[in-house]
Backbone atoms as SQL, in Angstrom:
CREATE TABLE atoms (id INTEGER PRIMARY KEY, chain TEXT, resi INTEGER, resn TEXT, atom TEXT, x REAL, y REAL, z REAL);
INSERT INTO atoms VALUES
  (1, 'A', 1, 'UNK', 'N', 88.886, 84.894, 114.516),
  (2, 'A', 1, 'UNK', 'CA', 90.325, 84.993, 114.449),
  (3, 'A', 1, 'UNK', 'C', 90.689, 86.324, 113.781),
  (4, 'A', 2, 'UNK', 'N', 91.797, 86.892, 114.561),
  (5, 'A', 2, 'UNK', 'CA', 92.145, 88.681, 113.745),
  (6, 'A', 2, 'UNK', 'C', 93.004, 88.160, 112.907),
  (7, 'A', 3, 'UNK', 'N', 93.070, 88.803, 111.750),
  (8, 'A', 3, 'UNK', 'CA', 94.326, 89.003, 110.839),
  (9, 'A', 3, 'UNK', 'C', 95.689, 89.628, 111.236),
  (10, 'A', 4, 'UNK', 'N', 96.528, 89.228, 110.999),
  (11, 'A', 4, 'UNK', 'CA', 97.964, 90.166, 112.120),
  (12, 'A', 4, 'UNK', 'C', 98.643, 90.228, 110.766),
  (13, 'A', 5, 'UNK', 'N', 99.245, 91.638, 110.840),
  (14, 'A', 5, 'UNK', 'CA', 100.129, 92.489, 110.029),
  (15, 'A', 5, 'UNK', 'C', 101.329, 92.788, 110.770),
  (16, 'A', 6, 'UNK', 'N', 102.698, 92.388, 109.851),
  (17, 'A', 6, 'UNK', 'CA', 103.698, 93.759, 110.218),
  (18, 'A', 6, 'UNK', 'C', 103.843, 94.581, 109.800),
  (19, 'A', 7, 'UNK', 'N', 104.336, 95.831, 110.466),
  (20, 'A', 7, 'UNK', 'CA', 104.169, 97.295, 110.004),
  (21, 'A', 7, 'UNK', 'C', 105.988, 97.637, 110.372),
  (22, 'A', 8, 'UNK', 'N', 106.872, 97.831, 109.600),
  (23, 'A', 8, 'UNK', 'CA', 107.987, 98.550, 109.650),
  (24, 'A', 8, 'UNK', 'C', 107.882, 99.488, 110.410),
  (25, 'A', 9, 'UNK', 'N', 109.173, 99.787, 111.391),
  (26, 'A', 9, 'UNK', 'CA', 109.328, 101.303, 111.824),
  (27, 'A', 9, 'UNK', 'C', 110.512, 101.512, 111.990),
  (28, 'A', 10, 'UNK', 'N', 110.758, 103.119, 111.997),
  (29, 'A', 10, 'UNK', 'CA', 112.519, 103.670, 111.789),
  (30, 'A', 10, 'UNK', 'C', 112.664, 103.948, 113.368),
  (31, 'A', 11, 'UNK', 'N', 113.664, 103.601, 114.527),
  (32, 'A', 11, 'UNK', 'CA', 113.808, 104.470, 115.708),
  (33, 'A', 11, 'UNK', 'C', 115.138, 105.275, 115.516),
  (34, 'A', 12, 'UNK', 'N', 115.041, 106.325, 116.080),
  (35, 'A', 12, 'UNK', 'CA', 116.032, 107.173, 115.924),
  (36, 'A', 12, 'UNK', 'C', 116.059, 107.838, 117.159),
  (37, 'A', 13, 'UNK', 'N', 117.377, 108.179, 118.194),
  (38, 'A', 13, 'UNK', 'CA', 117.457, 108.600, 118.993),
  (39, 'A', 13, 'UNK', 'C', 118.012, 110.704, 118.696),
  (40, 'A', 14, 'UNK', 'N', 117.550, 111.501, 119.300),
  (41, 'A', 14, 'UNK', 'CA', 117.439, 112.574, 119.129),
  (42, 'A', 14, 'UNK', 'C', 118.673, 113.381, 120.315),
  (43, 'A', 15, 'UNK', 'N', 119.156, 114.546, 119.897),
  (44, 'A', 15, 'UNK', 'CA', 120.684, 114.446, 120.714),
  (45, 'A', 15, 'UNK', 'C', 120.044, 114.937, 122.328),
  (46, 'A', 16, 'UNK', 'N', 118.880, 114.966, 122.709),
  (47, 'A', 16, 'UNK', 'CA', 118.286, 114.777, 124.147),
  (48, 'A', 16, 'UNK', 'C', 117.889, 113.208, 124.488),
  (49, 'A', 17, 'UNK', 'N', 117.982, 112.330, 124.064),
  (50, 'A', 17, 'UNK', 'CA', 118.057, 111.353, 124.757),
  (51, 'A', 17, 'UNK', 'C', 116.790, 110.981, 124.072),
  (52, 'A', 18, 'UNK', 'N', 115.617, 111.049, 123.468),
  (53, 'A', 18, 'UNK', 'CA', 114.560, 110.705, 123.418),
  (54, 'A', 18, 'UNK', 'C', 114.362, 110.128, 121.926),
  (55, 'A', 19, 'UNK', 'N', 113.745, 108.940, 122.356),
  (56, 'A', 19, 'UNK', 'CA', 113.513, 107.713, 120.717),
  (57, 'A', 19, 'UNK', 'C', 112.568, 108.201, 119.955),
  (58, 'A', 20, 'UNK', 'N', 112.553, 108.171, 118.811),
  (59, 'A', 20, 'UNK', 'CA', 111.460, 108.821, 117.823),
  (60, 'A', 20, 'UNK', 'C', 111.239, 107.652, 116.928),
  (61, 'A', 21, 'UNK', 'N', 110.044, 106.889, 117.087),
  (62, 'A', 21, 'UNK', 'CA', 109.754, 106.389, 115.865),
  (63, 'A', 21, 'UNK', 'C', 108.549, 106.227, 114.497),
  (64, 'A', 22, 'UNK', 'N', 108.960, 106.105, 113.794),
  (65, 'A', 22, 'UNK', 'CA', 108.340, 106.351, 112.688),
  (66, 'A', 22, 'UNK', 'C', 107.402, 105.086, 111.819),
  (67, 'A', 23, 'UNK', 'N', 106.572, 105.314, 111.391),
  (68, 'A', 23, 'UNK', 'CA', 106.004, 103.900, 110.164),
  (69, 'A', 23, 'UNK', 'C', 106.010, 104.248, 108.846),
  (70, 'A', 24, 'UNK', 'N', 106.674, 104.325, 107.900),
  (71, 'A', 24, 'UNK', 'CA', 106.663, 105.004, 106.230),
  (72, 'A', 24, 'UNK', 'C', 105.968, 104.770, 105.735),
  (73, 'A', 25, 'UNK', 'N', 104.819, 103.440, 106.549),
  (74, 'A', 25, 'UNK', 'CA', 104.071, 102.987, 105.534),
  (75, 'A', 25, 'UNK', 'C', 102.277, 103.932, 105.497),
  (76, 'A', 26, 'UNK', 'N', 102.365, 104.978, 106.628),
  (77, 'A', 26, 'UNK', 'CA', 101.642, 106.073, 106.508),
  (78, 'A', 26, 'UNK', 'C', 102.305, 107.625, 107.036),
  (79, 'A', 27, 'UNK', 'N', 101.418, 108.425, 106.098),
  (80, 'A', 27, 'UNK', 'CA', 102.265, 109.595, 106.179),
  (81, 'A', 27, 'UNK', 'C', 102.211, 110.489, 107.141),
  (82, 'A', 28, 'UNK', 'N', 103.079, 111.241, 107.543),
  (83, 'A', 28, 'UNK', 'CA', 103.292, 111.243, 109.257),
  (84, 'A', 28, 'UNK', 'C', 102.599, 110.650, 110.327),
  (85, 'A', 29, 'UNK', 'N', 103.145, 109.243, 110.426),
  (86, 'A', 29, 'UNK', 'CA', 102.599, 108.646, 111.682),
  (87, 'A', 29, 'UNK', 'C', 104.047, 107.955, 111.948),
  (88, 'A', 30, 'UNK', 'N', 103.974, 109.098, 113.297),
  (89, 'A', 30, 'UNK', 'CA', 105.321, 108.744, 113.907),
  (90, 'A', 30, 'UNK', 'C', 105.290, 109.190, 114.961),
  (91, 'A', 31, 'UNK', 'N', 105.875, 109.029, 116.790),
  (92, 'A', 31, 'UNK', 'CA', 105.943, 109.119, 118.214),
  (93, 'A', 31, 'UNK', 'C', 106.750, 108.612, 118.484),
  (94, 'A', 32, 'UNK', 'N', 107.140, 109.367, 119.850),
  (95, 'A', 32, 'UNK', 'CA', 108.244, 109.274, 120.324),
  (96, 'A', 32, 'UNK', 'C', 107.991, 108.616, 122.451),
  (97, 'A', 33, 'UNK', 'N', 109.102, 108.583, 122.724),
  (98, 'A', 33, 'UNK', 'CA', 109.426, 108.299, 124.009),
  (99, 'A', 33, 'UNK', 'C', 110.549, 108.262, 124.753),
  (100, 'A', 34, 'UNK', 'N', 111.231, 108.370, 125.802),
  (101, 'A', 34, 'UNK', 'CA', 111.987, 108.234, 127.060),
  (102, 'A', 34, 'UNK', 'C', 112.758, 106.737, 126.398),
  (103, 'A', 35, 'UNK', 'N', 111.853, 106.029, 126.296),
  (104, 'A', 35, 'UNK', 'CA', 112.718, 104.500, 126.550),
  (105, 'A', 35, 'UNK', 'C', 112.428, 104.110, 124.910),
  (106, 'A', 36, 'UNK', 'N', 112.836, 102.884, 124.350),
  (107, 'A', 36, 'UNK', 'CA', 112.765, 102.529, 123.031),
  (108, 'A', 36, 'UNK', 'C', 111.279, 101.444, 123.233),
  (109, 'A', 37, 'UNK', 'N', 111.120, 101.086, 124.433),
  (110, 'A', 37, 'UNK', 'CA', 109.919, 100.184, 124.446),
  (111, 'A', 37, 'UNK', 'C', 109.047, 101.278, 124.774),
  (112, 'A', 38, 'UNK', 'N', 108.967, 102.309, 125.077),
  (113, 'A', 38, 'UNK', 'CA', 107.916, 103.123, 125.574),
  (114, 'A', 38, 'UNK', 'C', 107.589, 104.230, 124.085),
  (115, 'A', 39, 'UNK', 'N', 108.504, 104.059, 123.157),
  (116, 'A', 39, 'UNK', 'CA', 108.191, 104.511, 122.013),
  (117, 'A', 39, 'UNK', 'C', 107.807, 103.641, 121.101),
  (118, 'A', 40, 'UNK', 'N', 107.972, 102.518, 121.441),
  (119, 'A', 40, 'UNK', 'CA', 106.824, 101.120, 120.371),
  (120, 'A', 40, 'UNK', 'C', 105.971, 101.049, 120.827),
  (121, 'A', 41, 'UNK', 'N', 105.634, 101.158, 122.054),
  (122, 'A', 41, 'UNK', 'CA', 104.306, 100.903, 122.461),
  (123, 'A', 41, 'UNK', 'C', 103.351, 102.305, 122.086),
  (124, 'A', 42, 'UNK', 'N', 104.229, 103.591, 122.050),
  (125, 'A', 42, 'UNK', 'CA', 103.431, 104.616, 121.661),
  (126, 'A', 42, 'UNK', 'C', 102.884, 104.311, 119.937),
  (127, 'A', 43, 'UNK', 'N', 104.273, 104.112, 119.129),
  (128, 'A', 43, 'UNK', 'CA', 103.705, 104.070, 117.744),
  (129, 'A', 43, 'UNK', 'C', 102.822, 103.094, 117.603),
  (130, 'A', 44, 'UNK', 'N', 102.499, 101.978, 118.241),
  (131, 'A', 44, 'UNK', 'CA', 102.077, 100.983, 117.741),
  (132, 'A', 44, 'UNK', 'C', 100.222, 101.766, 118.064),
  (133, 'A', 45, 'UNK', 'N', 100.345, 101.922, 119.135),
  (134, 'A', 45, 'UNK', 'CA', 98.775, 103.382, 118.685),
  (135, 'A', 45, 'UNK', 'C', 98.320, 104.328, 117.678),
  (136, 'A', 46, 'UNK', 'N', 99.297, 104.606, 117.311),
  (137, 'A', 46, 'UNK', 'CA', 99.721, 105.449, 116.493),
  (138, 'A', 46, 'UNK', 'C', 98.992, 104.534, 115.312),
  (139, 'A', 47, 'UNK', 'N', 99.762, 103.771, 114.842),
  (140, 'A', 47, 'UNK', 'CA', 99.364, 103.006, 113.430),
  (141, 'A', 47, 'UNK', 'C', 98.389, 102.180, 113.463),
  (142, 'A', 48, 'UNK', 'N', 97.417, 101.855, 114.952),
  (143, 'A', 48, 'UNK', 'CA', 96.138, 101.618, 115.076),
  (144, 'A', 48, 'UNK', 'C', 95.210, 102.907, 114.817),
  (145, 'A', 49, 'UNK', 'N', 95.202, 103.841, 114.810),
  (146, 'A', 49, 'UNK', 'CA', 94.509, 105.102, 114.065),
  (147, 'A', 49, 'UNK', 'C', 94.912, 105.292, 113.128),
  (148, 'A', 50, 'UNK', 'N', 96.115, 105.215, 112.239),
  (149, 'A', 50, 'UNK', 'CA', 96.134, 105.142, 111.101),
  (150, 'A', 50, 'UNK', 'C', 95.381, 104.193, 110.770),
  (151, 'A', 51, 'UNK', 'N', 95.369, 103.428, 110.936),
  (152, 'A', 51, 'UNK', 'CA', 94.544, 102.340, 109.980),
  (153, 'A', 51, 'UNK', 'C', 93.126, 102.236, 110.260),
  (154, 'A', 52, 'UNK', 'N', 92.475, 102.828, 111.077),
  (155, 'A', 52, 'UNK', 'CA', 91.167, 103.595, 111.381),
  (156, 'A', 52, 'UNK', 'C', 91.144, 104.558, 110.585),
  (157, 'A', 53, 'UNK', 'N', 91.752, 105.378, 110.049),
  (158, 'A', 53, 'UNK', 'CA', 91.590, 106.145, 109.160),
  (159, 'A', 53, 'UNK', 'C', 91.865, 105.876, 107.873),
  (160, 'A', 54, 'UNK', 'N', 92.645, 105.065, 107.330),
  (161, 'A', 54, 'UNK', 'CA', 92.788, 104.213, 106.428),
  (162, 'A', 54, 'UNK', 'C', 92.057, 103.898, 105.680),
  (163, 'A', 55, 'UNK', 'N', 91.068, 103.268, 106.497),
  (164, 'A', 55, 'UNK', 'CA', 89.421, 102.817, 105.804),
  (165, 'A', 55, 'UNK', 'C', 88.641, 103.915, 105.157),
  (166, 'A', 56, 'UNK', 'N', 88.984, 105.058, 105.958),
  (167, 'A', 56, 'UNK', 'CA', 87.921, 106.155, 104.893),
  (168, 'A', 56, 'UNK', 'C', 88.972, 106.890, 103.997),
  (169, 'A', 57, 'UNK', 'N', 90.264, 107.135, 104.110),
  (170, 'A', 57, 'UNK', 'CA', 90.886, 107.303, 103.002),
  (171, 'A', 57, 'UNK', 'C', 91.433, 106.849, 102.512),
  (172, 'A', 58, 'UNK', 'N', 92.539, 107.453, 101.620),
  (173, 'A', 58, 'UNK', 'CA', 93.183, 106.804, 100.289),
  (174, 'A', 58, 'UNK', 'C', 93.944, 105.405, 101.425),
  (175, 'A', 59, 'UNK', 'N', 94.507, 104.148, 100.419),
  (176, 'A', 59, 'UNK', 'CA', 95.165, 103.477, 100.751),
  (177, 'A', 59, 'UNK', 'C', 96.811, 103.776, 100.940),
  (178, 'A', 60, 'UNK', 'N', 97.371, 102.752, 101.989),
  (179, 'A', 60, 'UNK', 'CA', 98.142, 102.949, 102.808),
  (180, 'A', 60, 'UNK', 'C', 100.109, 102.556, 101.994),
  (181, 'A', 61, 'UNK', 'N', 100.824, 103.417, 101.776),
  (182, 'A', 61, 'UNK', 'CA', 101.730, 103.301, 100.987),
  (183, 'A', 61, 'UNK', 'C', 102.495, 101.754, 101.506),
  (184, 'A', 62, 'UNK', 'N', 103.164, 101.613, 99.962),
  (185, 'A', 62, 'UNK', 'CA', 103.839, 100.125, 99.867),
  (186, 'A', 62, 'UNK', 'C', 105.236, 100.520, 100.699),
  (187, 'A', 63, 'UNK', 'N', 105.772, 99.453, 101.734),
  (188, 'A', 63, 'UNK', 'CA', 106.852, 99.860, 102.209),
  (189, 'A', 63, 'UNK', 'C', 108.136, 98.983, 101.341),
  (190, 'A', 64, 'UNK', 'N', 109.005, 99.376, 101.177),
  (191, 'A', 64, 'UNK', 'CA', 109.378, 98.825, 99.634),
  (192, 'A', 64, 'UNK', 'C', 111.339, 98.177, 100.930),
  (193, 'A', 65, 'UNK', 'N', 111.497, 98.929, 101.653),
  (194, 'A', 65, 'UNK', 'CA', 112.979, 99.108, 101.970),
  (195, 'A', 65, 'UNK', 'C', 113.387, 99.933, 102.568),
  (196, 'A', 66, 'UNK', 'N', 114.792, 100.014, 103.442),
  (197, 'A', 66, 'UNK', 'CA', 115.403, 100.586, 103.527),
  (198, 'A', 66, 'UNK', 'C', 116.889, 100.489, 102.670),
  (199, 'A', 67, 'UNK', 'N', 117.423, 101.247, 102.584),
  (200, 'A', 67, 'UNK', 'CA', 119.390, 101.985, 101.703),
  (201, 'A', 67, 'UNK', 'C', 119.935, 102.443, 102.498),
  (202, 'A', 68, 'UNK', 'N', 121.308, 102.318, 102.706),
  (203, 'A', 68, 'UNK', 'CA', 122.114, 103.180, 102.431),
  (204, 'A', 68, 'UNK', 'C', 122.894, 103.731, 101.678),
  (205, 'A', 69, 'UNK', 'N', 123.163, 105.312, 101.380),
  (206, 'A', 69, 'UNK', 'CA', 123.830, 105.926, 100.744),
  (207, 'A', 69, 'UNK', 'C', 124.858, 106.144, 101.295),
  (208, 'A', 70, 'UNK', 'N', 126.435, 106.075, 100.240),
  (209, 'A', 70, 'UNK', 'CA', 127.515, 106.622, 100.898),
  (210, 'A', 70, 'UNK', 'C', 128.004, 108.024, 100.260),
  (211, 'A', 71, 'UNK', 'N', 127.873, 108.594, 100.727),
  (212, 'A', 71, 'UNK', 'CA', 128.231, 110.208, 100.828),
  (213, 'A', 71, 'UNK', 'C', 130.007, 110.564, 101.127),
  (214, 'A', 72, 'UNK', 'N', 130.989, 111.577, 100.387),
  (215, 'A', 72, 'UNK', 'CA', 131.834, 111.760, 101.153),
  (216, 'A', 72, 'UNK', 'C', 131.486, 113.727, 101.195),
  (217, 'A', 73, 'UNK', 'N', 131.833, 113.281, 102.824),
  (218, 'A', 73, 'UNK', 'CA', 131.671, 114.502, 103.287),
  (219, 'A', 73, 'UNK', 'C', 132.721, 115.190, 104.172);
C-alpha cells in the first residue's frame, strides 16, 4: 500500500493566457500550461522529482498558509 500526501499549489494565470503553477512546499518547483488541468498534471511531475530529490537533500519546507494583505494603492 503507497502512502498518499497532499501537496498545496498556487495557479495563477499570466496576461497571455497561460496557468502557472506553483508548490511552496519546495523551492522553485513550479510549471506551467495552456489549460489549468494541463498545468496540474505538469506540476504534479514536477513535485514527483522534487521529492526524488528530497531524499538526498535537505528536507522539504512546512507549508504553513496562505493571507491576504490589504494594501491601499
Amino acid at each position: 500500500m503507497s502512502l498518499k500526501k497532499h501537496f498545496p499549489v498556487l495557479v495563477e494565470q499570466d496576461i497571455d493566457g497561460v496557468f502557472i503553477v506553483r508548490c511552496p512546499v519546495f523551492q522553485g518547483c513550479r510549471s506551467y500550461g495552456e489549460t489549468i488541468d494541463e498545468a496540474l498534471h505538469n506540476i504534479q511531475e514536477v513535485i514527483e522529482l522534487c521529492l526524488e530529490e528530497q531524499n538526498l537533500e535537505e528536507p522539504a519546507n512546512t507549508f504553513i498558509g496562505i493571507r491576504d494583505i490589504e494594501l491601499a494603492v
